[in-house]
CHARMM internal coordinates of N, CA and C (Angstrom, degrees):
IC EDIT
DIST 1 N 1 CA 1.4414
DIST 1 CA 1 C 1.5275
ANGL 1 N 1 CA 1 C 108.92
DIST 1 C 2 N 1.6939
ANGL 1 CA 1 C 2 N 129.51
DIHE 1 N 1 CA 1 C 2 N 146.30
DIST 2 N 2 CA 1.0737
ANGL 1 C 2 N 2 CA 133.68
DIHE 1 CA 1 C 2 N 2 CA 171.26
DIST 2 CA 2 C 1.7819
ANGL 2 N 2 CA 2 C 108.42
DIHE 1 C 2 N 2 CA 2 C -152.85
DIST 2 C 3 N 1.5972
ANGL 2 CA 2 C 3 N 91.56
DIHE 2 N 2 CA 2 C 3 N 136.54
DIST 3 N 3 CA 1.0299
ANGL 2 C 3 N 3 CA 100.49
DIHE 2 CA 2 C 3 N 3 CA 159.57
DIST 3 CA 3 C 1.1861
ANGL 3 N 3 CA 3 C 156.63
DIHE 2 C 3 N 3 CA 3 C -22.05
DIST 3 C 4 N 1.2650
ANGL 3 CA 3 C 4 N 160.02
DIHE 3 N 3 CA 3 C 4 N 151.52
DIST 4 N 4 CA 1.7341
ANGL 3 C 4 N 4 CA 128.16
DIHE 3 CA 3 C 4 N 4 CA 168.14
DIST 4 CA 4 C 1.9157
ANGL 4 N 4 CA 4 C 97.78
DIHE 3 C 4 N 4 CA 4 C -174.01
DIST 4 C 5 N 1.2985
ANGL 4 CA 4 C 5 N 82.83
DIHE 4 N 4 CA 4 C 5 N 150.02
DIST 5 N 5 CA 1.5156
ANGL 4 C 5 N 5 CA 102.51
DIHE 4 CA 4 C 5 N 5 CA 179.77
DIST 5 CA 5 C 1.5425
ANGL 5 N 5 CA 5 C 103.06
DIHE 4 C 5 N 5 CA 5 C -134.51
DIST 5 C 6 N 1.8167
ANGL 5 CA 5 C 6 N 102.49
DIHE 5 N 5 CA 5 C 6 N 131.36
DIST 6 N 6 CA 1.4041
ANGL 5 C 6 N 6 CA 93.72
DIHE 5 CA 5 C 6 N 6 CA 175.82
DIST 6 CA 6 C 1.6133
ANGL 6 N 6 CA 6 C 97.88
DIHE 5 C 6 N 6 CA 6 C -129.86
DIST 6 C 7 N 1.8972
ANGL 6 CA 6 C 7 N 112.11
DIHE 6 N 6 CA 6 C 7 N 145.99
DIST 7 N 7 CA 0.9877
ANGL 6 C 7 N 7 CA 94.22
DIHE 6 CA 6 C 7 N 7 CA 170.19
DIST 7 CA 7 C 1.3739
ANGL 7 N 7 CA 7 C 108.87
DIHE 6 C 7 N 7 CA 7 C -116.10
DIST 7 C 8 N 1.6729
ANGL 7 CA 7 C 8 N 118.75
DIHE 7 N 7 CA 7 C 8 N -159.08
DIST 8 N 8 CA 1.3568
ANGL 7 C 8 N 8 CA 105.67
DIHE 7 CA 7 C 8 N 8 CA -153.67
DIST 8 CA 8 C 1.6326
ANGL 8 N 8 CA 8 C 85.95
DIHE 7 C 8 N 8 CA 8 C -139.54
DIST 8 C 9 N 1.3723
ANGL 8 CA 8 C 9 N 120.02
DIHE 8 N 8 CA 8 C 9 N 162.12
DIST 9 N 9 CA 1.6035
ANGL 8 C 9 N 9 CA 116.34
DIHE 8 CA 8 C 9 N 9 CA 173.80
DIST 9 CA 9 C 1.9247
ANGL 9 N 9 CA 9 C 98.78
DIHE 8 C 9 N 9 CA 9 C -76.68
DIST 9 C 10 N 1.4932
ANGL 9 CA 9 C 10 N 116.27
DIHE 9 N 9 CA 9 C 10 N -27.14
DIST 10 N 10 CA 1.5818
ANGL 9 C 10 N 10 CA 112.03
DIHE 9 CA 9 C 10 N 10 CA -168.69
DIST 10 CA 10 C 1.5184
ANGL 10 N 10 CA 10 C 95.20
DIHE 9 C 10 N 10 CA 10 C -71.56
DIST 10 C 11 N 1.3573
ANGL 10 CA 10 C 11 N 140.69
DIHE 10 N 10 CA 10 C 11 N 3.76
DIST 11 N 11 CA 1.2877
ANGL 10 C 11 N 11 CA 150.95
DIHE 10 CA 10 C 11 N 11 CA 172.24
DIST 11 CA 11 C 1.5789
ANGL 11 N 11 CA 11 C 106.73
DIHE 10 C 11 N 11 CA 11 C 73.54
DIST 11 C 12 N 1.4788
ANGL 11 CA 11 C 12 N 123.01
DIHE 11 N 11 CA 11 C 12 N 30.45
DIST 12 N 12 CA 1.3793
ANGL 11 C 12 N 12 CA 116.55
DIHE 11 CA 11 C 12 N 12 CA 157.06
DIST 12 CA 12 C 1.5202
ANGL 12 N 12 CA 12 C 112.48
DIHE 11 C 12 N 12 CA 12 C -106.60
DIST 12 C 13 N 1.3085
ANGL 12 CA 12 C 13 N 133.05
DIHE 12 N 12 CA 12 C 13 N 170.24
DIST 13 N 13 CA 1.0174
ANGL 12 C 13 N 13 CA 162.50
DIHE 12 CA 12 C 13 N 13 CA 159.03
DIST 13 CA 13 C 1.4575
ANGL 13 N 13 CA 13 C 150.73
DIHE 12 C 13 N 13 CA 13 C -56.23
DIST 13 C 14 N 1.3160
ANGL 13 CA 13 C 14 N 145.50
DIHE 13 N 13 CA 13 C 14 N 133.73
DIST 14 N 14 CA 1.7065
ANGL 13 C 14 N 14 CA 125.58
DIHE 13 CA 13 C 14 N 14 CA 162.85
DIST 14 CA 14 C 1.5266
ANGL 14 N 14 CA 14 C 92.62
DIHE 13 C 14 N 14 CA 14 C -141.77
DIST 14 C 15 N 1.4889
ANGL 14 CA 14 C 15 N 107.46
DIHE 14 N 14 CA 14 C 15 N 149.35
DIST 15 N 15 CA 1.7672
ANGL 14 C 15 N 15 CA 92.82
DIHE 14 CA 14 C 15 N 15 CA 157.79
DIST 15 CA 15 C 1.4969
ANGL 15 N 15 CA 15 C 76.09
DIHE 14 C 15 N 15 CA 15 C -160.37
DIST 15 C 16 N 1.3221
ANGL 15 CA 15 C 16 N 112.24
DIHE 15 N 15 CA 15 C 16 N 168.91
DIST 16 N 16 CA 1.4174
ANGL 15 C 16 N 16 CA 135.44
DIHE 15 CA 15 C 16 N 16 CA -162.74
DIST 16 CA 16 C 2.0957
ANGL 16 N 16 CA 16 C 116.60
DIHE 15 C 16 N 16 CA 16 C 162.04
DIST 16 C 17 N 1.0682
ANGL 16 CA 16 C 17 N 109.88
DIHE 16 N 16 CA 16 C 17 N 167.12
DIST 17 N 17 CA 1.1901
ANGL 16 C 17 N 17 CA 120.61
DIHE 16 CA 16 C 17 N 17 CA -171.67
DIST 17 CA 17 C 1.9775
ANGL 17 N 17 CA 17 C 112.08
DIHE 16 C 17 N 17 CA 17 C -89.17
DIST 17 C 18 N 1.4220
ANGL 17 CA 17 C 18 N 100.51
DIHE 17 N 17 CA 17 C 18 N 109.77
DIST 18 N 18 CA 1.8153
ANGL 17 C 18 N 18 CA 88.18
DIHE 17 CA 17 C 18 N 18 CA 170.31
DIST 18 CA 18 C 1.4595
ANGL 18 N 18 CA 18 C 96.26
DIHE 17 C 18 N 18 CA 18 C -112.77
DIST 18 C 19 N 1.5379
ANGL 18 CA 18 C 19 N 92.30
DIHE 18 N 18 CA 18 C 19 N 162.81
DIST 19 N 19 CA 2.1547
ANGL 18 C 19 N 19 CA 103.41
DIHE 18 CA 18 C 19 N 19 CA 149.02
DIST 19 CA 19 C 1.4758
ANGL 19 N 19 CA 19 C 103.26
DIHE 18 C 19 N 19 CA 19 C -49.94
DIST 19 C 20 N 0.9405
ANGL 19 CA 19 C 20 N 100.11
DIHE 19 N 19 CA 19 C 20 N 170.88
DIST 20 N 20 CA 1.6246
ANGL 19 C 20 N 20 CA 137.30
DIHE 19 CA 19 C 20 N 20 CA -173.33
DIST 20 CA 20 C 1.8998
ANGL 20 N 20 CA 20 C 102.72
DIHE 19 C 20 N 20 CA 20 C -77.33
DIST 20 C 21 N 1.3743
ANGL 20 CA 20 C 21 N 96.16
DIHE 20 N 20 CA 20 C 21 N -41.25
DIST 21 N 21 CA 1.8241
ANGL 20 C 21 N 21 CA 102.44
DIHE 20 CA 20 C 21 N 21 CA -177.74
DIST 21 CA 21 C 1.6215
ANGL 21 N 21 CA 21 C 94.28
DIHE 20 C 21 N 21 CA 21 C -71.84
DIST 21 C 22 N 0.9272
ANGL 21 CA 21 C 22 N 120.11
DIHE 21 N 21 CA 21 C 22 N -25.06
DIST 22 N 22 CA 2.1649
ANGL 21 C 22 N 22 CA 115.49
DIHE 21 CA 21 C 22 N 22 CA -161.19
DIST 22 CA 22 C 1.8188
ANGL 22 N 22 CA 22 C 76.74
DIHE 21 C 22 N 22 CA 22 C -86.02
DIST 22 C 23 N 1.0767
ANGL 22 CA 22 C 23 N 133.27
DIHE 22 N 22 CA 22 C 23 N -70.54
DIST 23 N 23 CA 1.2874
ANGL 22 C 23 N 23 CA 149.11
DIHE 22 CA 22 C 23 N 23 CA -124.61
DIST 23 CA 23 C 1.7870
ANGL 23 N 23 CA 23 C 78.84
DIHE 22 C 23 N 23 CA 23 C -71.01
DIST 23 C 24 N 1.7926
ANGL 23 CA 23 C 24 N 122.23
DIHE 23 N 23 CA 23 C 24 N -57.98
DIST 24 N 24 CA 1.8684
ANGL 23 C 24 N 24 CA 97.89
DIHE 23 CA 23 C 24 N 24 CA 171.48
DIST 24 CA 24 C 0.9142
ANGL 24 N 24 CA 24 C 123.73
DIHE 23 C 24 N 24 CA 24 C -53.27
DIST 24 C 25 N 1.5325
ANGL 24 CA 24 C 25 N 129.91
DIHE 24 N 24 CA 24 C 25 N -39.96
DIST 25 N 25 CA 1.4086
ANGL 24 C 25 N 25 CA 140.43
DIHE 24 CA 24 C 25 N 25 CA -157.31
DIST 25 CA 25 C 2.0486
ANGL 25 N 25 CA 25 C 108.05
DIHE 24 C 25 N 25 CA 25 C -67.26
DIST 25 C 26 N 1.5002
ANGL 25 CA 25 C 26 N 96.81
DIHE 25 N 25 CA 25 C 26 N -33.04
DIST 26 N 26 CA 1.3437
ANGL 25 C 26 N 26 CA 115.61
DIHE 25 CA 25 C 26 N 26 CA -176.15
DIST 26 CA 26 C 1.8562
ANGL 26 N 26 CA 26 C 108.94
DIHE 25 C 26 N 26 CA 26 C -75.65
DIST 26 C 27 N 1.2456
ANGL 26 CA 26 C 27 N 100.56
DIHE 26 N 26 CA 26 C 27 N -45.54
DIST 27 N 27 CA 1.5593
ANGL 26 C 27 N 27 CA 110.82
DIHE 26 CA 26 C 27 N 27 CA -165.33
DIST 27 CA 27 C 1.8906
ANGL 27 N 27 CA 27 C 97.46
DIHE 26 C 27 N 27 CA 27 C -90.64
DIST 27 C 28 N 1.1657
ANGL 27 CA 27 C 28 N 116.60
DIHE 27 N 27 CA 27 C 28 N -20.37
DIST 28 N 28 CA 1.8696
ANGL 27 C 28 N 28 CA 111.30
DIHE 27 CA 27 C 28 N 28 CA 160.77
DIST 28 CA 28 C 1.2748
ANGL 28 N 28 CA 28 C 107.82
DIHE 27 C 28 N 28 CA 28 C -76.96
DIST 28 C 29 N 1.1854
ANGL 28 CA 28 C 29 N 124.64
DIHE 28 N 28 CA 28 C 29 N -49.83
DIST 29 N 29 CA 1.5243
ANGL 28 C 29 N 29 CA 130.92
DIHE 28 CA 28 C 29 N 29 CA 178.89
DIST 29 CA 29 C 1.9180
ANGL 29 N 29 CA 29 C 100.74
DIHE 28 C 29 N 29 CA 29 C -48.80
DIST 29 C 30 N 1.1919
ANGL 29 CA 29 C 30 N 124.73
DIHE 29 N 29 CA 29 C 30 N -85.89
DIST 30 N 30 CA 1.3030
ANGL 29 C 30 N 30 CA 136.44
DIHE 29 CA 29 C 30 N 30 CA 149.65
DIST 30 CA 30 C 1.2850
ANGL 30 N 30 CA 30 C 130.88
DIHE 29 C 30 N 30 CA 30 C -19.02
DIST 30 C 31 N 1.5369
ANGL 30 CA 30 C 31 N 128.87
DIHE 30 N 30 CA 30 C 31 N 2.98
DIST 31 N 31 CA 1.1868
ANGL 30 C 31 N 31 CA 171.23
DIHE 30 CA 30 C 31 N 31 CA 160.54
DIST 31 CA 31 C 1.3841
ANGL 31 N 31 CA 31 C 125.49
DIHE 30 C 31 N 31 CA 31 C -73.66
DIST 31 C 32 N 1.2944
ANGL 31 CA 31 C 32 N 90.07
DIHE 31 N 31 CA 31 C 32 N -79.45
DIST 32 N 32 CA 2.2036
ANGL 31 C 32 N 32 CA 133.53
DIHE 31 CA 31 C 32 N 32 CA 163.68
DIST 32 CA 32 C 1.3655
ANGL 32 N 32 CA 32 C 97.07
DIHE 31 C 32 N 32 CA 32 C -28.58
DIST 32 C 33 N 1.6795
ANGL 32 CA 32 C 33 N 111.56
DIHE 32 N 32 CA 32 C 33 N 175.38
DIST 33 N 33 CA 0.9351
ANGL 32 C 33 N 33 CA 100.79
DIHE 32 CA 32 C 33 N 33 CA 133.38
DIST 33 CA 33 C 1.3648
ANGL 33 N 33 CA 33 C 98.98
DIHE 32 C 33 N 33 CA 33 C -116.74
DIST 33 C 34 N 1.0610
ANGL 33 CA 33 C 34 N 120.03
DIHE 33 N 33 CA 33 C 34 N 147.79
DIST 34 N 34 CA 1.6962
ANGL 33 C 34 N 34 CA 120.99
DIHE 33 CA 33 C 34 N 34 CA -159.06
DIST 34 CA 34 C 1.8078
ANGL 34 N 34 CA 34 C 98.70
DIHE 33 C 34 N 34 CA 34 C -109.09
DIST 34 C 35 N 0.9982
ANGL 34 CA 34 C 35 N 107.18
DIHE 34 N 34 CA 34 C 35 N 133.85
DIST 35 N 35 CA 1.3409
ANGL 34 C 35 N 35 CA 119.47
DIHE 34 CA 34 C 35 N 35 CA 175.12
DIST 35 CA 35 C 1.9702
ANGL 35 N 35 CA 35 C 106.81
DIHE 34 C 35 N 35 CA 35 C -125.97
DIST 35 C 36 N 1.2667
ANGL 35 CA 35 C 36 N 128.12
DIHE 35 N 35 CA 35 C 36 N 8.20
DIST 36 N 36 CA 1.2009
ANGL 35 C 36 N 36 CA 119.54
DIHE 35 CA 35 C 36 N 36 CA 123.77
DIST 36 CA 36 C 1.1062
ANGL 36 N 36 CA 36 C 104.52
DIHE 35 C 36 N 36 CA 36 C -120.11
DIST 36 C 37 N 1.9446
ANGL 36 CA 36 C 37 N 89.43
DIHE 36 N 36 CA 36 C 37 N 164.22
DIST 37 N 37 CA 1.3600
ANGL 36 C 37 N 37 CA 130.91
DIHE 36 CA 36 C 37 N 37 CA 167.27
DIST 37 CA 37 C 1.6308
ANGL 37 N 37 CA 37 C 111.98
DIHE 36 C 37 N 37 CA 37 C -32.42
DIST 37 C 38 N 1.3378
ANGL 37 CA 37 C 38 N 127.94
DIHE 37 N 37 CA 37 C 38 N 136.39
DIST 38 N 38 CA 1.8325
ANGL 37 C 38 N 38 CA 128.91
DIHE 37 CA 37 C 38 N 38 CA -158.80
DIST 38 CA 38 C 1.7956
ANGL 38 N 38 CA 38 C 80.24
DIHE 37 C 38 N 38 CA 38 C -108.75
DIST 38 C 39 N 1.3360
ANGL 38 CA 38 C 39 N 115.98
DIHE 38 N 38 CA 38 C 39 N 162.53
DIST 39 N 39 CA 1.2514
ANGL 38 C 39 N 39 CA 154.74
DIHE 38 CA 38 C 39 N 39 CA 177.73
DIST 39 CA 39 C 1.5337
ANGL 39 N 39 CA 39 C 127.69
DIHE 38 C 39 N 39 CA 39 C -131.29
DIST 39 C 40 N 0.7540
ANGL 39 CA 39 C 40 N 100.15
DIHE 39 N 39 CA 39 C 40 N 119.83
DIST 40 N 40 CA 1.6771
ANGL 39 C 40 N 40 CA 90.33
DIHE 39 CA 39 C 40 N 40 CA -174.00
DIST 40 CA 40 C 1.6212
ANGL 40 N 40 CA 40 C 106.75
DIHE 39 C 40 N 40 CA 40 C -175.16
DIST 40 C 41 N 1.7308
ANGL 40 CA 40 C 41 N 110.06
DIHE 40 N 40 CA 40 C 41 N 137.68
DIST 41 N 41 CA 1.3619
ANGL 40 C 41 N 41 CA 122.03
DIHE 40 CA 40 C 41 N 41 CA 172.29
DIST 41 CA 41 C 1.3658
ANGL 41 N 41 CA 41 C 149.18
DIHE 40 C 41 N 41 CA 41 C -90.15
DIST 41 C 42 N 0.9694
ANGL 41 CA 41 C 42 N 125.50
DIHE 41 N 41 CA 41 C 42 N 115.34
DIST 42 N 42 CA 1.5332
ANGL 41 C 42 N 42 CA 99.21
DIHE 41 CA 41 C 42 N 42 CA -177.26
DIST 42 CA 42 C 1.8502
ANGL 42 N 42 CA 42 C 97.06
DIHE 41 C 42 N 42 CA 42 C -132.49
DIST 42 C 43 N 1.3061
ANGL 42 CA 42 C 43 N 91.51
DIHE 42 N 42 CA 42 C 43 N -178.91
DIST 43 N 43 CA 1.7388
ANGL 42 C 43 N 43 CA 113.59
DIHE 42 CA 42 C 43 N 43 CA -161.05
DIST 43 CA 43 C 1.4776
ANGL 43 N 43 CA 43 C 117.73
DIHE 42 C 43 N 43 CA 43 C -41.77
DIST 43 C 44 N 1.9758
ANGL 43 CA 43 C 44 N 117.88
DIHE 43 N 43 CA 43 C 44 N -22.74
DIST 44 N 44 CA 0.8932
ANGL 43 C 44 N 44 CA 98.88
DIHE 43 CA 43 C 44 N 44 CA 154.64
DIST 44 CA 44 C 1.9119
ANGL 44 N 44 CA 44 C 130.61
DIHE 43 C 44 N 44 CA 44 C -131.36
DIST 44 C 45 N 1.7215
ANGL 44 CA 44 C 45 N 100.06
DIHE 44 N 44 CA 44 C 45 N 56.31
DIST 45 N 45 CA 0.9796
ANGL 44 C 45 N 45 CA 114.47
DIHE 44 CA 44 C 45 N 45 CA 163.40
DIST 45 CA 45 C 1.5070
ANGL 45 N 45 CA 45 C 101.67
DIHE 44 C 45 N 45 CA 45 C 129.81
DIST 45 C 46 N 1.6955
ANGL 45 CA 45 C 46 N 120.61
DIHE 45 N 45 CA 45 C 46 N -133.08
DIST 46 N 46 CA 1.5399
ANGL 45 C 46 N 46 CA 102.95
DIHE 45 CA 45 C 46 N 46 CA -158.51
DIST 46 CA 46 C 0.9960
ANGL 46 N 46 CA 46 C 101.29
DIHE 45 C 46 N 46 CA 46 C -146.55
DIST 46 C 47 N 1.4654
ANGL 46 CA 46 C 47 N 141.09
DIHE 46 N 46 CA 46 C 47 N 135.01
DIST 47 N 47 CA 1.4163
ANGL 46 C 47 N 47 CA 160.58
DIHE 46 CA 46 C 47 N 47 CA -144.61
DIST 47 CA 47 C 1.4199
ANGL 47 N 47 CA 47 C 113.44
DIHE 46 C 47 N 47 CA 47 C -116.74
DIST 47 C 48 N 1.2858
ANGL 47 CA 47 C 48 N 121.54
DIHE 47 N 47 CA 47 C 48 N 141.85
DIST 48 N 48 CA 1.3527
ANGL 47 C 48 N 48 CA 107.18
DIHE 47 CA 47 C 48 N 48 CA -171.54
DIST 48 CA 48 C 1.7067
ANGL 48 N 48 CA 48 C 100.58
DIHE 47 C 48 N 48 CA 48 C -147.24
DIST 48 C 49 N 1.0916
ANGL 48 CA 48 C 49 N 112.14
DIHE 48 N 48 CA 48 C 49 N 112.12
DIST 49 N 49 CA 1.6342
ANGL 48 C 49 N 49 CA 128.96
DIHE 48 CA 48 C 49 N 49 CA -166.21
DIST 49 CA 49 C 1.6598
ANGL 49 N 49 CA 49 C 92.88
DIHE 48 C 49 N 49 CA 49 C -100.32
DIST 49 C 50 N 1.7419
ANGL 49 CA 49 C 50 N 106.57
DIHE 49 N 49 CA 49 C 50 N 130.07
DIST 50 N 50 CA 1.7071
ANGL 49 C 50 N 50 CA 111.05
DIHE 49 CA 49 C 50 N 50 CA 171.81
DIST 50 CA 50 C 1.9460
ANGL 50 N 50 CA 50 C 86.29
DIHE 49 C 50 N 50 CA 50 C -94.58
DIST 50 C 51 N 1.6670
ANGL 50 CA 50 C 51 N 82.65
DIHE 50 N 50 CA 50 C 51 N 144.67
DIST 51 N 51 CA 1.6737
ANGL 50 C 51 N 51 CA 90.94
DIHE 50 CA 50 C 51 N 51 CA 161.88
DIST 51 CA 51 C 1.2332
ANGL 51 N 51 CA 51 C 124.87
DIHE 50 C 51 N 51 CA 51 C -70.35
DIST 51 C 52 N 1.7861
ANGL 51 CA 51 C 52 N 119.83
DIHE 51 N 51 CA 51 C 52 N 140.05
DIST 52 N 52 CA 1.3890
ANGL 51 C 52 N 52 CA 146.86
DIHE 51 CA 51 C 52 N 52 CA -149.16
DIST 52 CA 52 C 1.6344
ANGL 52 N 52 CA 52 C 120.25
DIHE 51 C 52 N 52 CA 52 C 51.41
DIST 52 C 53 N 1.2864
ANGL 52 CA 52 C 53 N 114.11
DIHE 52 N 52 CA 52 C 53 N 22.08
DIST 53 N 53 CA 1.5927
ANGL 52 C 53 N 53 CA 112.07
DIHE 52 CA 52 C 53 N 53 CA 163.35
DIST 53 CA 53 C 1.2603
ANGL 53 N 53 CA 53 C 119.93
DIHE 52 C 53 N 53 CA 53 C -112.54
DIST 53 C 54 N 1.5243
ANGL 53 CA 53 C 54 N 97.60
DIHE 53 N 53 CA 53 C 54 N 12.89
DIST 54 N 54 CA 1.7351
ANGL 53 C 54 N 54 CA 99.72
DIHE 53 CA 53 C 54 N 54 CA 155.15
DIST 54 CA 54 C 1.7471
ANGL 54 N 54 CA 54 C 119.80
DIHE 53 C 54 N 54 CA 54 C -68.15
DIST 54 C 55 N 1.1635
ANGL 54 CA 54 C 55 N 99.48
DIHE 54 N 54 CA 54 C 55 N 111.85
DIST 55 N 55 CA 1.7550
ANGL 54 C 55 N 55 CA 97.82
DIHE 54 CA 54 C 55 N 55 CA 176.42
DIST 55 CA 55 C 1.6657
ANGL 55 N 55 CA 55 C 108.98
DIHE 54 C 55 N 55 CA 55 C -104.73
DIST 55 C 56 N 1.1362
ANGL 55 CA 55 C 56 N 116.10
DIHE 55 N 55 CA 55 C 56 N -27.91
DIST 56 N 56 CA 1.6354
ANGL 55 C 56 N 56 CA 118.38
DIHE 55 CA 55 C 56 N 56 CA 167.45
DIST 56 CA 56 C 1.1617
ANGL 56 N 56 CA 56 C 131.82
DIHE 55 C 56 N 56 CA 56 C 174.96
DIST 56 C 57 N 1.4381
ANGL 56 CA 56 C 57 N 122.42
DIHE 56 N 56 CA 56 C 57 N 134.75
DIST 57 N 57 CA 1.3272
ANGL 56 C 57 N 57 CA 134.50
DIHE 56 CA 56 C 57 N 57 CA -173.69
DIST 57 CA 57 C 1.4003
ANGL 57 N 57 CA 57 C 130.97
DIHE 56 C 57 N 57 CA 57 C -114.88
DIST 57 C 58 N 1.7280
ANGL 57 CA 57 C 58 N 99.78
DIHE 57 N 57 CA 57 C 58 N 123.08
DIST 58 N 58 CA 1.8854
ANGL 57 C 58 N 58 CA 97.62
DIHE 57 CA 57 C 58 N 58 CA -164.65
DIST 58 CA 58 C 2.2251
ANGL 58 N 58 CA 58 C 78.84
DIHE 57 C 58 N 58 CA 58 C -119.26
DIST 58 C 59 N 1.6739
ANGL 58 CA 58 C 59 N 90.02
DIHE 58 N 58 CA 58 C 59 N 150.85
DIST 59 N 59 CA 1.5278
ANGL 58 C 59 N 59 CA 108.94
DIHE 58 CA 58 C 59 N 59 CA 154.41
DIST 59 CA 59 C 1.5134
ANGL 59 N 59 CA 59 C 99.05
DIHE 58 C 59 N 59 CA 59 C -165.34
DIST 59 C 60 N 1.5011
ANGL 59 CA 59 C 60 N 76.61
DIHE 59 N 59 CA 59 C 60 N 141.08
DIST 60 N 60 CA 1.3407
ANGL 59 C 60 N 60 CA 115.72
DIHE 59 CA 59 C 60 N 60 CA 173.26
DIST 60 CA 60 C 1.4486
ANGL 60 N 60 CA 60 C 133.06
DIHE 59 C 60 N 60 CA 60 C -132.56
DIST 60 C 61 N 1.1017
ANGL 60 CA 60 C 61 N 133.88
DIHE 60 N 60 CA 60 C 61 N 151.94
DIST 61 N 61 CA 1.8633
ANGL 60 C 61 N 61 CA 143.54
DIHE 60 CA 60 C 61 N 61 CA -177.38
DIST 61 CA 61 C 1.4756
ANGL 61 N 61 CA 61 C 91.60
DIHE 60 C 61 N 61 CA 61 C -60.59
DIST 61 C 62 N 1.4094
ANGL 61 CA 61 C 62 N 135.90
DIHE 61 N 61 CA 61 C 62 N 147.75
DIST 62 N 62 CA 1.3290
ANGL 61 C 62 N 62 CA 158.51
DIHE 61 CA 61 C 62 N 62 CA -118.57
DIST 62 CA 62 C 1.7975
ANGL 62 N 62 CA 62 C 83.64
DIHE 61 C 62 N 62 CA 62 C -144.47
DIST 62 C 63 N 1.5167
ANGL 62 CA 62 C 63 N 104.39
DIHE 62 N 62 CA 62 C 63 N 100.96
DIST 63 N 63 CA 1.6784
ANGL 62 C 63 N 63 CA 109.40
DIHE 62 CA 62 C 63 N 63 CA 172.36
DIST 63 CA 63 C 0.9700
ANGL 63 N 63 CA 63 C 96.53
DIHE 62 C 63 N 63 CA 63 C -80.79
DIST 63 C 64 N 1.9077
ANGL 63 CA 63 C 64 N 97.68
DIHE 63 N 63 CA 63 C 64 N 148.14
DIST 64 N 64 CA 1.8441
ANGL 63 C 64 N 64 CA 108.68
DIHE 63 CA 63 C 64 N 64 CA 173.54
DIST 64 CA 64 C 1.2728
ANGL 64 N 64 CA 64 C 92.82
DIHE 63 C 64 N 64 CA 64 C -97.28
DIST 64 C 65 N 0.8313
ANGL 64 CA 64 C 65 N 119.06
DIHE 64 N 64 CA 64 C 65 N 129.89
DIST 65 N 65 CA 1.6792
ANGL 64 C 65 N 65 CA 138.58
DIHE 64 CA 64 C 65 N 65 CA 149.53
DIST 65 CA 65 C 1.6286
ANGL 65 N 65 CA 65 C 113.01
DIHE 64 C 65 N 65 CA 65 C -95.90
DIST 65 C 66 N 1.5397
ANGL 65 CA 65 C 66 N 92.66
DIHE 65 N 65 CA 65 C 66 N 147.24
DIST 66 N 66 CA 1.5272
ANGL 65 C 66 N 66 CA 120.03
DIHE 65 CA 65 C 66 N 66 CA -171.55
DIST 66 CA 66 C 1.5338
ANGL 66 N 66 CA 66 C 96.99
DIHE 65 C 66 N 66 CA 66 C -79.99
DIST 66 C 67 N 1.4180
ANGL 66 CA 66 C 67 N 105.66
DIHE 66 N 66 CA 66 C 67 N 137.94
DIST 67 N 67 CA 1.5942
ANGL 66 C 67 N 67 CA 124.47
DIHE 66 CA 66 C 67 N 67 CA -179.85
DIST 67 CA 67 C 1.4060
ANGL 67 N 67 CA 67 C 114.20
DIHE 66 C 67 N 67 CA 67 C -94.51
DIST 67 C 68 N 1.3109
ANGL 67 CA 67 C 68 N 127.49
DIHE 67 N 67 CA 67 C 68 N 111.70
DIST 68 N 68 CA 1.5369
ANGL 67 C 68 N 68 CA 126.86
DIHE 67 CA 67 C 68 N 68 CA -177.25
DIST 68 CA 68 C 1.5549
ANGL 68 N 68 CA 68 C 99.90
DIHE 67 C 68 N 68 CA 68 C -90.40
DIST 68 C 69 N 1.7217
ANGL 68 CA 68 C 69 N 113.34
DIHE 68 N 68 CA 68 C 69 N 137.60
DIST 69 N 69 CA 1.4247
ANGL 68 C 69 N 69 CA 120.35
DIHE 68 CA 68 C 69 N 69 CA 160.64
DIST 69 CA 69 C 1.4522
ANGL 69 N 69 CA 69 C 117.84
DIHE 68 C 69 N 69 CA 69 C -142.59
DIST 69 C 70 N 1.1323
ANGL 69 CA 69 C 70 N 80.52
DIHE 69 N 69 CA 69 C 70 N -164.68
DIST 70 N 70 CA 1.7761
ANGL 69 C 70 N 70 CA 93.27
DIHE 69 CA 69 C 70 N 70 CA 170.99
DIST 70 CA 70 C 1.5357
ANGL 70 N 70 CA 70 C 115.40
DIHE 69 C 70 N 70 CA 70 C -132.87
END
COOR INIT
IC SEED 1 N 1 CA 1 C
IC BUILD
């Protein structure tokens, strides 16, 4: 699983957690120049990118962070 942040040229946002298979499928697509609409899943459901409003794409490995309680 990895992380990911996508941004958009309309200057909003998505980031969320995919598998490792979405995360190539996303970054070849994002690659392309894609003239359809991209598809792609992650943990909580399915994302849908129009072609050329990709403005930028970060992924990264999913830090564990320490859980504070009581």
């Amino acid at each position: 699983m990895k992380d990911y942040i996508i941004w958009l040229k309309c200057g909003q946002s998505m980031q969320g957690t995919m598998t490792e298979e979405e995360v190539d499928k996303l970054q070849e697509w994002a690659s392309s120049t894609p003239d359809t609409p991209g598809e792609f899943r992650d943990t909580d459901g399915a994302i849908f990118i129009a072609p050329g409003q990709l403005a930028a794409l970060s992924i990264n490995k999913p830090e564990q962070t320490s859980k504070i309680g009581f």
